[in-house]
C-alpha positions in Angstrom: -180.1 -177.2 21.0 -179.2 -178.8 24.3 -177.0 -177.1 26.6 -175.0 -178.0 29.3 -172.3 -175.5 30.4 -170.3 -174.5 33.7 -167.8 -172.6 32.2 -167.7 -169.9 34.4 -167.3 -167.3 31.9 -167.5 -163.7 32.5 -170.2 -161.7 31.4 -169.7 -160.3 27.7 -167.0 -162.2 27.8 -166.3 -163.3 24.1 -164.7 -166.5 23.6 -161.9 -167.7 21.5 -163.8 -170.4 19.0 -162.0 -173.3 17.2 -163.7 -175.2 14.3 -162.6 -179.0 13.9 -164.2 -182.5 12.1 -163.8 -184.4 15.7 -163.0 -183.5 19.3 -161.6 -185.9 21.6 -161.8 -185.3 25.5 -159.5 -187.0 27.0 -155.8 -188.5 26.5 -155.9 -192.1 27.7 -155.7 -195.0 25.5 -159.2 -194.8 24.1 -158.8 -191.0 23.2 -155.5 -191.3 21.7 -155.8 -194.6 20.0 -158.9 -192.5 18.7 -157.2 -189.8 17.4 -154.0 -191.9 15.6 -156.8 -194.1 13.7 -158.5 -190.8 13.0 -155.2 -189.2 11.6 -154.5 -192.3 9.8 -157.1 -192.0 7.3 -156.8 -187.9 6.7 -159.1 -186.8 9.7 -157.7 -183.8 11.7 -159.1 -183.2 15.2 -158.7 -181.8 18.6 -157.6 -183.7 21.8 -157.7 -182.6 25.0 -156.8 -183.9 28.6 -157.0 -181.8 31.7 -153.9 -183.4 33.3 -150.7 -184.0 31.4 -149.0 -187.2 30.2 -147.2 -188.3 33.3 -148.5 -190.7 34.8 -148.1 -191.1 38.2 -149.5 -194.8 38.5 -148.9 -198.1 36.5 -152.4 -198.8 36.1 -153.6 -201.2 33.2 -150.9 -203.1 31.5 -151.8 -206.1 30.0 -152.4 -205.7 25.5 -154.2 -208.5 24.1 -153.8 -209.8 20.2 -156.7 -207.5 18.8 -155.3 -204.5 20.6 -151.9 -205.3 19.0 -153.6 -205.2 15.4 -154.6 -201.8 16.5 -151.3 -200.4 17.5 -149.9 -202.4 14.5 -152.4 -200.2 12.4 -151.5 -197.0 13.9 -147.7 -197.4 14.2 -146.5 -198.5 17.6 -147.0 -202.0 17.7 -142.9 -202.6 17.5 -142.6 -200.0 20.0 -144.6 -201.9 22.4 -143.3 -205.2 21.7 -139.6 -203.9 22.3 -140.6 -202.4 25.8 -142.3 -205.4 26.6 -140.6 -207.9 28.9 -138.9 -211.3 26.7 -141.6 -213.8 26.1 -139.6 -215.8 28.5 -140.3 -213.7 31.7 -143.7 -213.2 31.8 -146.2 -215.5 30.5 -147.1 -217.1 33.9 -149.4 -216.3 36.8 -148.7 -218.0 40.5 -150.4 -218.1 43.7 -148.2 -218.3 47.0 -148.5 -218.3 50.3 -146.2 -215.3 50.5 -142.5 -214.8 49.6 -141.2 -215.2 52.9 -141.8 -215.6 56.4 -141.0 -217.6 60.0 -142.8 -221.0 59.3 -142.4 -223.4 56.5 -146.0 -222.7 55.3 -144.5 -219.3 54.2 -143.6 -218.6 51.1 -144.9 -221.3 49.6 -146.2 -221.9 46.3 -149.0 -222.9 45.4 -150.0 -223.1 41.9 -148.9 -221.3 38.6 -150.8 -221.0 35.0 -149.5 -220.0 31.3 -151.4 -216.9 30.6 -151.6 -214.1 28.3 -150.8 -216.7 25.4 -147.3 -218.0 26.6 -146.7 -221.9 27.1 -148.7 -224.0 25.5 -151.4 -221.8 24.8 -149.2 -219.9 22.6 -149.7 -222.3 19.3 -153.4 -221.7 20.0 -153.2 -217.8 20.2 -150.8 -217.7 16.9 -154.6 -219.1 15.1 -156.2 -216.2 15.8 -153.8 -213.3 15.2 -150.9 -212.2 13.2 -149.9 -210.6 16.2 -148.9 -211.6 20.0 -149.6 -210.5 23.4 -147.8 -207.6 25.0 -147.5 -206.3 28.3 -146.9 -202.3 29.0 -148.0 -200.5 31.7 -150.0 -197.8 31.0 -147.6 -195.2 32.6 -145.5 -196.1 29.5 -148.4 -197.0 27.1 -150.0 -193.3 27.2 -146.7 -191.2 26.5 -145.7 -193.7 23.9 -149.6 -193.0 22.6 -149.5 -189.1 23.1 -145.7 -188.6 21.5 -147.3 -190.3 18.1 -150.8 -188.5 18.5 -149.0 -184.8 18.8 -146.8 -185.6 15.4 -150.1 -186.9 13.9 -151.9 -183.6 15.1 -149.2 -181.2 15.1 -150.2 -178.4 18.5 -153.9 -180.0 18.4 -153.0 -182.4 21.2 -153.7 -179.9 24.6 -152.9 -181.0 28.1 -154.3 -178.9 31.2 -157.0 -178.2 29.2 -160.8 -179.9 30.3 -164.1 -179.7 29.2 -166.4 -177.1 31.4 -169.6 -177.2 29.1 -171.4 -178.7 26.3 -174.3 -177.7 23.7 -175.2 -180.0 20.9 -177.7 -180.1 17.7 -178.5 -181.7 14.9 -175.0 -180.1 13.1 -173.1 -181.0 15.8 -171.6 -179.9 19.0 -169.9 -176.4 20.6 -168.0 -177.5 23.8 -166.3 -175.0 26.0 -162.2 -175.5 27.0 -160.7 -174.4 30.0 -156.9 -173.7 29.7 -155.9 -174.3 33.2 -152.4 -173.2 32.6 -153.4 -170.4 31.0 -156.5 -169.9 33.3 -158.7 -168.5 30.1 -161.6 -170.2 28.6 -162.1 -170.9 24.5 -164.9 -172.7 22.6 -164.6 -175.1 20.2 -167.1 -176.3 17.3 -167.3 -179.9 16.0 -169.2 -182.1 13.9 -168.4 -184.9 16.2 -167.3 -185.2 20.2 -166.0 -188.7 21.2 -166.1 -188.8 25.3 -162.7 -190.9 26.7 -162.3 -188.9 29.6 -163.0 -192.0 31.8 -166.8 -190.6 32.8 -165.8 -187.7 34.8 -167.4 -184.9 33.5 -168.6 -186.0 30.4 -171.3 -188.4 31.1 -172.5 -185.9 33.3 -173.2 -183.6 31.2 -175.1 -185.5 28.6 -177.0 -186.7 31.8 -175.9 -190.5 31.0 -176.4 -192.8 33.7 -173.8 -196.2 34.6 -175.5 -199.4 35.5 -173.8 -201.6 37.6 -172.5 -203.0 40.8 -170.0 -200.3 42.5 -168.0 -200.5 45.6 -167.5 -204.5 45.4 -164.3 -204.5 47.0 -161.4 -202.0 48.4 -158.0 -202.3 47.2 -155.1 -200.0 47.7 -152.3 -200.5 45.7 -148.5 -199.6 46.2 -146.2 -198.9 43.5 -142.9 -199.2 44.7 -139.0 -200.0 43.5 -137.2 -203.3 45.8 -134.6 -205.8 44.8 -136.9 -209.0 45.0 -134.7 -211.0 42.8 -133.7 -213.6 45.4 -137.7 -214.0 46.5 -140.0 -213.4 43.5 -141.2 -216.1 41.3 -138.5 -216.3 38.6 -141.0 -216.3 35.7 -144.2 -215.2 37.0 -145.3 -211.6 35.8 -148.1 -211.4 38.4 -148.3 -213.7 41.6 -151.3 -213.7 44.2 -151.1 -213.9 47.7 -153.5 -216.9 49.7 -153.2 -216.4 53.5 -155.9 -217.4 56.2 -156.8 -213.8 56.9 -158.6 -213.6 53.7 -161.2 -216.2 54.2 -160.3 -217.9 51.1 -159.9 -215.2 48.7 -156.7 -213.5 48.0 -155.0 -211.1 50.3 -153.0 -209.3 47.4 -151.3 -209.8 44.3 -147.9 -208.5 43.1 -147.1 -207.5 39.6 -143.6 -206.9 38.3 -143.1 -203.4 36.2 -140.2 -203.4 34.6 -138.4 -201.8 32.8 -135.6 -203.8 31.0 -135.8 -206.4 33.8 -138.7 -209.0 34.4 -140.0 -211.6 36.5 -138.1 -211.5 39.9 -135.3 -209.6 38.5 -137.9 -206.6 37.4 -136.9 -203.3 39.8 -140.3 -201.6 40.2 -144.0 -203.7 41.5 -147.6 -202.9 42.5 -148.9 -205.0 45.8 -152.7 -204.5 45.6 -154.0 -205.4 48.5 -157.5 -206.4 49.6 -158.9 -204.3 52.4 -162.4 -204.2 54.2 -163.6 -200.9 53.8 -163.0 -200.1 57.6 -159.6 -201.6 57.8 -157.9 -198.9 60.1 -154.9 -198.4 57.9 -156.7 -197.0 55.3 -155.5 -193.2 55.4 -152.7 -194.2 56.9 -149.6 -194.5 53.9 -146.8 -195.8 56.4 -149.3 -198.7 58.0 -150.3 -199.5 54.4 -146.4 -199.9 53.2 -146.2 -201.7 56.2 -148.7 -204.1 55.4 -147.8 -204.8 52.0 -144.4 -205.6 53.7 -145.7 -208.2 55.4 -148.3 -209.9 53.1 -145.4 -210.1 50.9 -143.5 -211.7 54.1 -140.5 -209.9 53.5 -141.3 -207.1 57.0 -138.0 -206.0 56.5 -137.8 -205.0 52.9 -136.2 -202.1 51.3 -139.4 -200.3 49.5 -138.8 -196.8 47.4 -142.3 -195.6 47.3 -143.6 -193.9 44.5 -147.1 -193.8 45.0 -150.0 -195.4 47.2 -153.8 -195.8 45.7 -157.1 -196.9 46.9 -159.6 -197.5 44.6 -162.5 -200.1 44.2 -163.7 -202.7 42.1 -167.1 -201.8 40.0 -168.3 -203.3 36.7 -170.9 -200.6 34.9 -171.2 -199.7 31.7 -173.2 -196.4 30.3 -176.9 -197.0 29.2 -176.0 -195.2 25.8 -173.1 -195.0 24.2 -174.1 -192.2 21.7 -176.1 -188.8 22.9 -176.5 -186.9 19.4 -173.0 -186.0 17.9 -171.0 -187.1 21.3 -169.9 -190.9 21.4 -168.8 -192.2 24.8 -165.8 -194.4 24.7 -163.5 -196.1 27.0 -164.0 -195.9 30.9 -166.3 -193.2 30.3 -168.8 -196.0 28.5 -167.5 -198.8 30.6 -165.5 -199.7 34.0 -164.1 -203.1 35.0 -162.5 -204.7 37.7 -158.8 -205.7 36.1 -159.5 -209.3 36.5 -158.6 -210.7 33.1 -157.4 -206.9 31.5 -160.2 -206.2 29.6 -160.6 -202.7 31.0 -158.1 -201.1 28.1 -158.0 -203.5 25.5 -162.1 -202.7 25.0 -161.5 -198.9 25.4 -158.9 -199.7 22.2 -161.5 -202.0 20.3 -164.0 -198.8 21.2 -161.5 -196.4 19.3 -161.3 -199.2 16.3 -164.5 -199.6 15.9 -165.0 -195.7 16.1 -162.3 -194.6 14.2 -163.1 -195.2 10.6 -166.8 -195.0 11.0 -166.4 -191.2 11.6 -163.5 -191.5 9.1 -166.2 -192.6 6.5 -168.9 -190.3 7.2 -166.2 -187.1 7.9 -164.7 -188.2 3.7 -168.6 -188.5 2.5 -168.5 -192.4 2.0 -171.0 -193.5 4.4 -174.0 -191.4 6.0 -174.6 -190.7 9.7 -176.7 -193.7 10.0 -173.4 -195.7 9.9 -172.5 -194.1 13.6 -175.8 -195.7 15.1 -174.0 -199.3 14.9 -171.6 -197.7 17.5 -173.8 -198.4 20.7 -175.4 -201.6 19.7 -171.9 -203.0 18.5 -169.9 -201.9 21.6 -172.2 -201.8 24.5 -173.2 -205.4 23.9 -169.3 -206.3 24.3 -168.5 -204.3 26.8 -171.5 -205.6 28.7 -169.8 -209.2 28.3 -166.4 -207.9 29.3 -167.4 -206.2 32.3 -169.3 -209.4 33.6 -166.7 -211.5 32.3 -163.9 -209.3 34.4 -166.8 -209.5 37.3 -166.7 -213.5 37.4 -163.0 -213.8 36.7 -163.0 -211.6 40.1 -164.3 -214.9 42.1 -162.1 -217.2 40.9 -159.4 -217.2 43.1 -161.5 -217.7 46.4 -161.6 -221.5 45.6 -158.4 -222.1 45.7 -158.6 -221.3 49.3 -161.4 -223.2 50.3 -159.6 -226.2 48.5 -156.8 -225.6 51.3 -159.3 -225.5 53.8 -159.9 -221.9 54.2 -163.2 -220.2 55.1 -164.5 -217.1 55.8 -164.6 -216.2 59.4 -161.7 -218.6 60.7 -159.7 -217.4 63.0 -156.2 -216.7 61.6 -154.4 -219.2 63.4 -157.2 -222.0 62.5 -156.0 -221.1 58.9 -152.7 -221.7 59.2 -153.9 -225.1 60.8 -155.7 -226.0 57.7 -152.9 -224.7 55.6 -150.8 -227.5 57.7 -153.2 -230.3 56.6 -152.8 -229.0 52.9 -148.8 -229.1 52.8 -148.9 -232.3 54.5 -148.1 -235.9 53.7 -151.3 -237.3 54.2 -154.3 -238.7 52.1 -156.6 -235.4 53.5 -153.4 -233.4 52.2 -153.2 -235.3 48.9 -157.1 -234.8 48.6 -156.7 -230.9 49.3 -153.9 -230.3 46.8 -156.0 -232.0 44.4 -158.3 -229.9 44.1 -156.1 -226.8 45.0 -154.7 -227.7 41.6 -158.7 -227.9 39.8 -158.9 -224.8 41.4 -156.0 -223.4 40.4 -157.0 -224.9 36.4 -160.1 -223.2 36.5 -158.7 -219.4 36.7 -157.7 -220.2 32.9 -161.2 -218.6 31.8 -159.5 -215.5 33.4 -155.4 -216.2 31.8 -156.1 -218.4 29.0 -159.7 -216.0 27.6 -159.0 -216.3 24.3 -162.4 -216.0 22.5 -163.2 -213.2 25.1 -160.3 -211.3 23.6 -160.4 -212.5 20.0 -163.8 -214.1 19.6 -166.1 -211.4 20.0 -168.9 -210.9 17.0 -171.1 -208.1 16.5 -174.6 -209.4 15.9 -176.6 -206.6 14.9 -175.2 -202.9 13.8 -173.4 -202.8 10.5 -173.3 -206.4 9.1 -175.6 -208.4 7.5 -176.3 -211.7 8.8 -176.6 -214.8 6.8 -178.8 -217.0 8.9 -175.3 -218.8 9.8 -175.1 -219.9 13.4 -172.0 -218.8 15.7 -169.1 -221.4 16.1 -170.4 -224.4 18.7 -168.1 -223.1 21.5 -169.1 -219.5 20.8 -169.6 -219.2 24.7 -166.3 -220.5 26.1 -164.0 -217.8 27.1 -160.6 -220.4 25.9 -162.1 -221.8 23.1 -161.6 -219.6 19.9 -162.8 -221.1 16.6 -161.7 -218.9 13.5 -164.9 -217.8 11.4 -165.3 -215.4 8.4 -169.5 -215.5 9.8 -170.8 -212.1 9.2 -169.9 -209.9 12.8 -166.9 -212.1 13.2 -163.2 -211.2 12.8 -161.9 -211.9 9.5 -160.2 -215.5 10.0 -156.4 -215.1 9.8 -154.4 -217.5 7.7 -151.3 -217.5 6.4 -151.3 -216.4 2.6 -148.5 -216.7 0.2 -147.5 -213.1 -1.3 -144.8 -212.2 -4.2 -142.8 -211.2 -1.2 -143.0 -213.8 0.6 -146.2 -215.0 3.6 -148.7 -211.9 4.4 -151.6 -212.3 6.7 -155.2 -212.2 5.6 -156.0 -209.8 8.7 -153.3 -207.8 7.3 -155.2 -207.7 3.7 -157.9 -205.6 5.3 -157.7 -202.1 3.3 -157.6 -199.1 6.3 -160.4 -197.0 4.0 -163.8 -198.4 2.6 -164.2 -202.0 2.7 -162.3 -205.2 1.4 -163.7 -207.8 -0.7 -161.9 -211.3 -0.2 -162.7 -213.7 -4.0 -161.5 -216.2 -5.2 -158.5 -215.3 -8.4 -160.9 -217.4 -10.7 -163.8 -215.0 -10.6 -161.8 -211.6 -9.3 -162.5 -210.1 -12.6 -166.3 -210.5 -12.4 -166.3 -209.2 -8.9 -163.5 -206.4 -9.8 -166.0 -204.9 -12.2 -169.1 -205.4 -9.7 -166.9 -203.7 -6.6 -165.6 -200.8 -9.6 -169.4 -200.3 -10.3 -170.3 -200.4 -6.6 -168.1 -198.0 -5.3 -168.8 -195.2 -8.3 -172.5 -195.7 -7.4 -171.7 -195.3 -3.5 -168.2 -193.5 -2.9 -167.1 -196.0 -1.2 -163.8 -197.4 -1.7 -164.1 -201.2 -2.6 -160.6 -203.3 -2.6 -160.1 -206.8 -4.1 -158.3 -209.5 -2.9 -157.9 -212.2 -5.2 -156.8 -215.1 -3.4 -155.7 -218.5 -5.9 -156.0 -221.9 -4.0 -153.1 -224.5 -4.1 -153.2 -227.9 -3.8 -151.6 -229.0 -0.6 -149.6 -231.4 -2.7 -147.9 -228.4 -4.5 -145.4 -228.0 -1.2 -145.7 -224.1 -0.7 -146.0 -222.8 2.7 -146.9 -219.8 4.2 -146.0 -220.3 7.8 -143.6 -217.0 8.4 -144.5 -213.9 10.6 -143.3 -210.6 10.8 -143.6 -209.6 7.4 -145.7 -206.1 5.6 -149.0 -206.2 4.4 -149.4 -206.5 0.6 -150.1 -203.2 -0.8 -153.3 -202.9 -3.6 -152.5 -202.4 -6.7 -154.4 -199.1 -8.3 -155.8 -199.3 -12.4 -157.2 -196.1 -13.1 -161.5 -196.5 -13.6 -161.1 -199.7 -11.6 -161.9 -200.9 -8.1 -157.9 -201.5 -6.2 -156.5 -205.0 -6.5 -154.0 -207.1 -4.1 -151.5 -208.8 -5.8 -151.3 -212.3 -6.8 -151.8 -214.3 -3.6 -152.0 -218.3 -2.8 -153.5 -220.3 -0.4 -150.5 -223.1 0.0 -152.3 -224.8 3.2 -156.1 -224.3 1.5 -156.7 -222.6 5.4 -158.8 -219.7 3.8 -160.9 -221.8 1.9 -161.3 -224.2 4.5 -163.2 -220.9 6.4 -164.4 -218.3 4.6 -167.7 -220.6 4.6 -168.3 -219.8 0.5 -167.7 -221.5 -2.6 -165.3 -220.5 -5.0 -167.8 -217.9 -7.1 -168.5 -216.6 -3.4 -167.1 -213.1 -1.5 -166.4 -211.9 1.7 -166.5 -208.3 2.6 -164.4 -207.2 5.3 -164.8 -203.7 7.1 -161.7 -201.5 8.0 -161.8 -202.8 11.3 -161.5 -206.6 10.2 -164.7 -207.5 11.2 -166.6 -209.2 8.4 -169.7 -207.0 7.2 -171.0 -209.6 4.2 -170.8 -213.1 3.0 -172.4 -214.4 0.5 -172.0 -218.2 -0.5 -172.6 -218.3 -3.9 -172.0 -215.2 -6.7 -175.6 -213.4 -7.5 -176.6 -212.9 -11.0 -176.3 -209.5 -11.0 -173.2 -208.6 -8.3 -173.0 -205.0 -8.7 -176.5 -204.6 -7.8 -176.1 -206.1 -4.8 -173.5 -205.0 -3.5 -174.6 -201.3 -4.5 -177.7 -202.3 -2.3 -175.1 -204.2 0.3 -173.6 -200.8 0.7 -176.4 -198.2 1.3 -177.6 -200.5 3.8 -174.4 -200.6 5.9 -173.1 -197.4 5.2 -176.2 -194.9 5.1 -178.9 -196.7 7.6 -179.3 -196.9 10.9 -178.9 -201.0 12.3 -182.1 -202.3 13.6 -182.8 -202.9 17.5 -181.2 -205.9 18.8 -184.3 -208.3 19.3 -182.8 -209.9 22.7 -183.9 -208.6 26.0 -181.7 -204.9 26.3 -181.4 -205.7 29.9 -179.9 -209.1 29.6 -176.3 -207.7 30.1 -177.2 -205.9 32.9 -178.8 -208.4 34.5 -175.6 -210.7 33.7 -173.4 -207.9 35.5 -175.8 -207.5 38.8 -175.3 -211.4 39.2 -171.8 -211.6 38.9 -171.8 -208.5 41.0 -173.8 -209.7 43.9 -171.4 -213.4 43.4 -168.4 -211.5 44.3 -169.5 -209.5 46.9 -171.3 -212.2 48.5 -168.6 -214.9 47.8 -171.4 -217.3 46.7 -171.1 -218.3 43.3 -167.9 -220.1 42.3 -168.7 -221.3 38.8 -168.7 -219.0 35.4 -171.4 -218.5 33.7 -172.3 -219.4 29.9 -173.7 -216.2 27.9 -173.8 -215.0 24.7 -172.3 -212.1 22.9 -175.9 -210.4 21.8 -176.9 -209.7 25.6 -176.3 -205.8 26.2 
C-alpha cells in the first residue's frame, strides 16, 4: 500500500469511515459532470469540494458542441441554452483601439470575426453536432452543475470538505476528509478516486509531476458591473484591446457576462489586462480599476467592483493521468491559457470519457483493463488542446505589427503608426490589408472546429482498421464527419416514427451500440444477443433502412428526443424503424450494407468492420474482451512529442517570435 497522509489526526483517534464505488475530489465542472454521468447509469459516489459553490469569479465560459452533447446526456443542456445570451448577441469577436478616448484613433475598430459557430460558420458547425454552442460563465455553470449532482447523490455532494491524505492498493483507495465546518476528520474507502480538484493537493500526493511552460504572461482580471451600452460593440461577446503600449500584442480584452442582457447592453464584464510581471500596480486594486478604466478609454466610468484577479497563463498537462485506482481529470490533469476555451470543455470530455468506463467496470461489464485507455486517450488530447490554446495565445500580436506596431516603440511613436494605418493613403490601404489577414487568421482560435469536434482517439479502446484520418485531419476549422474507428460517430439526420432523431443521439448511455444496415439487423441482432450473453455487455441495434433520395423524405428538423430501443426478452435491444432520406449515413459510415459500426457510450466509434464476417458473433465476442477486459497497447509515436509541441508554442509566446500555427497530429502526447 502507498500512503500519503497529512491529516493531522490525533493519536488513537478513530476515524469515521465511509464505503463508496467512486470518490470525486472536487466540485468544478470535471468533478460534477463526473458524478451526473456516474449517477446516470446507477453509480453512487461521494463528491467533495473544500470551498462551496459560490463562485466568486466568472472564470471559463465558453461550451463547445461536444460539451453540449454532454450536458444534453446528463440533463442540463436546456438549462444552459436558456441562460445563454440570444444567438444574435454574441457570436462575434472584435479588436478596437479602445471604446473611447480624446483622439480620433480612439475607439476605433479594428476588426471583428464570427466565432463560436455563429455567422456563417454556423451551417458548418450544425454537420458536426445535433447540438449548438453555448456560452455560461462558470460562476453560473457550477451551481447549475452542483444543484443537479446533489438531487442525483442525495447528502453525498460535501462542500468545506477537502482531501488531507491518501493510501491506495491494488483494491482500491482509503482517502482521509477533513470537514472544515465541522473541524473533524473522517475516512472514506473507494474502489475508484477520480482527481478534479484542479491539481492542488491531489497531484501532490500521488507525487505526479506537470510538464509545461508556466508563468508565460501576467494578467489580472476585473469583474465588474457598468452601463456600457452606448460604447461596447453592439454584437461582440468579447472585444480586445490593440494600443501602442503593448508592442503589438493586446493590451486587454473585455467580455460581456450577462445575465439576461448581451453584447453592449450586458450589465456585468471582465477587463483582463496584460501586465509585465513588475508593473507597479500589481497589489494595488484601486490603480488596477484605474487602469482598466482607461485601456477601456472610458477614465471616467461608473465600475461596481466585484472582484480583482491575477493569475498567469501556463499550458502543462500531468505526465500520468492514472496512479493505481486515482484518475486525474480536469485542471488537475491539464491547464490552459483560455485562448480558444478549451480549458473546460476538455475537463468535460475528461468526465465523458471517464464516466461510463468506471460505470462499466463498477456493473461487471468490462474489466479494469478498460480504465488503462483513460491516459493514452485523454493525455494525447489534452496535449493538443493545451498547445493548440498556447498558439492561439500569439495570434493577436500580428494584428499589431500589421498597424505598425513593435515592441519597444515608444508610446507616442505608436500612436504615429496607428495614424499611418487609419489613414487615406496607399501605406494606410497596405496596412489595413493586412490588419484584416491578420485579423482572418485568429479563426484557428474562433472558428476551431475540428479542435473541438474533430478529435480521434488512436490508440486505447478501439480497434483500428488500417483507415487513414480525414485529409484535413490537422486543420483546427476544417471538420470532416468520419465513422473511422477513434472518431465521433458522424451525425446525420435520420428519419424516426416520430419524426427526425440524430444518429449521435442513437448512441445507447450503457454497453455499446451497433449501427447495421435494416437488411441484415437480424443476422447481427442474433450475433450482438449472442455477444453480449458471452460478455455482459449490453449490445444495442440500430437498424438503419436507406431511401432513395428520389423518395422525397427529409430529415432536416432539430430539437427532437432520442429514439428509445425497443426490448424482446432473450434478445439484444433494437431502435425502431429508422430511414436514411438524404442516404448521409451511408455516404459515411465507410461500410457496405452487410457492414457494422460499433459505437461506445461516449459516441466515439470503437469498431468498423466493412464487410459482415462469416461467423459475427465470434467476432464480436472477441471484439469485446479486447476492448472491454485488456489493457490498450503503448502508443508507438514518440511520448514526448506533445510536450515538445507545448515547450515550442510556449517559448513562441513568451518570446513573441513565431507568428504561424503549427500542423500536428492528434497521436502526439
Amino acid at each position: 500500500m502507498v500512503n500519503r497522509d497529512e491529516s493531522g489526526l490525533a493519536d488513537g483517534e478513530p476515524p469515521d469511515t465511509l464505503e463508496v464505488p467512486v470518490l470525486i475530489v472536487g466540485g468544478g465542472p470535471a468533478g460534477l459532470t463526473t458524478a451526473l454521468e456516474l449517477a446516470r447509469r446507477g453509480v453512487s459516489g461521494l463528491l467533495v469540494e473544500r470551498r462551496d459553490f459560490t463562485a466568486h469569479y466568472p472564470r471559463a465560459h465558453l461550451l463547445n458542441v461536444r460539451t453540449m452533447e454532454t450536458f444534453h446526456d446528463i440533463g442540463v443542456a436546456d438549462t444552459v441554452y436558456a441562460e445563454s445570451p440570444p444567438e444574435d448577441r454574441w457570436h462575434r469577436v472584435a479588436w478596437y483601439t479602445s471604446l473611447g478616448g480624446p483622439t480620433p484613433l480612439h475607439g476605433r475598430r479594428i476588426g471583428y470575426l464570427p466565432a463560436w459557430g455563429g455567422g456563417p460558420d454556423a451551417p458548418r458547425y450544425a454537420l458536426a453536432s445535433p447540438r449548438r454552442f453555448a456560452n455560461l460563465p462558470q460562476l453560473r455553470l457550477d451551481a447549475l452543475l452542483a444543484e443537479h449532482a446533489e438531487r442525483a447523490w442525495p447528502g453525498r455532494v460535501r462542500t468545506r470538505t477537502e482531501l488531507v491524505g491518501l493510501a491506495w492498493d491494488e483494491h482500491g483507495a482509503t482517502a482521509t476528509l477533513r470537514d472544515r465546518a465541522a473541524e473533524r476528520a473522517y475516512q472514506v474507502r473507494a474502489r475508484y478516486v477520480v482527481a478534479a480538484d484542479g491539481g492542488r493537493t491531489c497531484a501532490n500526493l500521488l507525487e505526479v509531476s506537470m510538464s509545461g511552460p508556466r508563468a508565460l504572461v501576467d494578467i489580472v482580471s476585473v469583474y465588474f458591473s457598468a452601463d456600457l451600452s452606448a460604447h461596447a460593440d453592439p454584437e461582440a461577446l468579447l472585444t480586445y484591446f490593440i494600443q501602442p503600449q503593448g508592442g503589438g500584442g493586446p493590451v486587454g480584452a473585455l467580455l460581456a457576462l450577462g445575465p439576461g442582457r448581451w453584447a453592449a447592453d450586458s450589465p456585468t464584464w471582465s477587463m483582463s489586462m496584460h501586465l509585465a510581471p513588475d508593473d507597479p500596480a500589481l497589489g494595488d486594486r484601486d490603480a488596477l480599476v484605474a487602469r482598466a478604466r482607461a485601456l477601456i478609454g472610458l477614465p471616467d466610468l461608473t465600475m461596481e467592483v466585484h472582484a480583482v484577479s491575477h493569475w498567469q497563463y501556463e499550458g502543462v498537462v500531468a505526465d500520468r493521468f492514472r496512479v493505481g485506482p486515482v484518475f486525474l481529470a480536469g485542471d488537475a490533469a491539464h491547464r490552459h491559457p483560455p485562448t480558444g476555451g478549451l480549458g473546460l470543455n476538455t475537463a468535460v470530455g475528461d468526465a465523458a470519457n471517464l464516466g461510463w468506463k468506471l460505470a462499466a467496470v463498477l456493473h461487471g461489464q468490462a474489466g479494469d483493463g478498460l480504465l488503462d485507455s483513460y491516459e493514452p486517450e485523454r493525455r494525447a488530447v489534452a496535449a493538443r488542446n493545451v498547445e493548440h490554446s498556447l498558439r492561439n495565445a500569439g495570434r493577436h500580436a500580428p494584428i499589431g505589427e500589421a498597424m505598425g506596431l513593435a515592441k519597444g516603440m515608444p508610446v507616442e511613436r505608436g500612436w504615429a503608426e496607428f495614424a499611418v494605418w487609419a489613414g487615406a493613403t496607399p501605406e494606410g490601404e497596405w496596412r489595413r490589408t493586412a490588419t484584416r489577414a491578420a485579423v482572418a487568421h485568429n479563426a484557428e482560435d474562433y472558428s476551431q472546429l475540428n479542435i473541438e469536434a474533430g478529435f480521434a482517439y488512436e490508440v486505447g479502446a478501439v480497434v483500428p482498421d488500417g483507415s487513414p484520418p480525414p485529409p484535413e485531419h490537422d486543420s483546427a476549422t476544417v471538420f470532416t464527419p468520419t465513422a473511422r474507428p477513434g472518431h465521433h460517430v458522424p451525425h446525420v439526420w435520420l428519419q424516426g416514427p416520430d419524426g427526425p432523431v440524430s444518429s449521435s443521439d442513437l448512441v445507447a448511455a450503457d454497453g455499446l451500440t451497433l449501427f447495421v444496415d435494416a437488411a441484415h439487423a437480424d443476422a447481427w441482432r442474433t450475433a450482438a444477443t449472442t455477444a453480449s450473453d458471452s460478455t455482459s455487455c449490453p449490445l444495442t441495434v440500430v437498424p438503419i433502412t436507406p431511401v432513395p433520395r428520389e423518395s422525397g423524405l427529409s430529415a432536416h428538423r432539430v430539437g427532437l428526443p432520442a429514439v428509445r430501443a425497443l426490448s424482446t426478452p432473450g434478445k439484444a435491444p433494437l431502435a425502431p424503424e429508422l430511414t436514411d432520406p438524404e442516404g448521409e449515413w451511408a455516404a459515411v459510415r465507410g461500410t457496405s450494407p452487410t457492414g457494422a459500426v460499433l459505437v461506445r457510450p461516449d459516441r466515439h466509434v470503437a469498431w468498423r468492420v466493412a464487410e459482415a464476417p462469416s461467423d459475427p458473433a465470434g467476432v464480436l465476442v472477441e471484439l469485446l474482451g479486447q476492448l472491454l477486459h485488456h489493457s490498450p497497447p503503448q502508443p508507438e509515436s514518440d511520448p514526448l512529442a506533445g510536450l515538445k509541441g507545448i515547450a515550442e508554442a510556449g517559448e513562441a509566446l513568451r518570446t513573441g517570435r513565431a507568428r504561424e500555427a503549427r500542423l500536428f497530429s492528434a497521436v502526439e502526447g
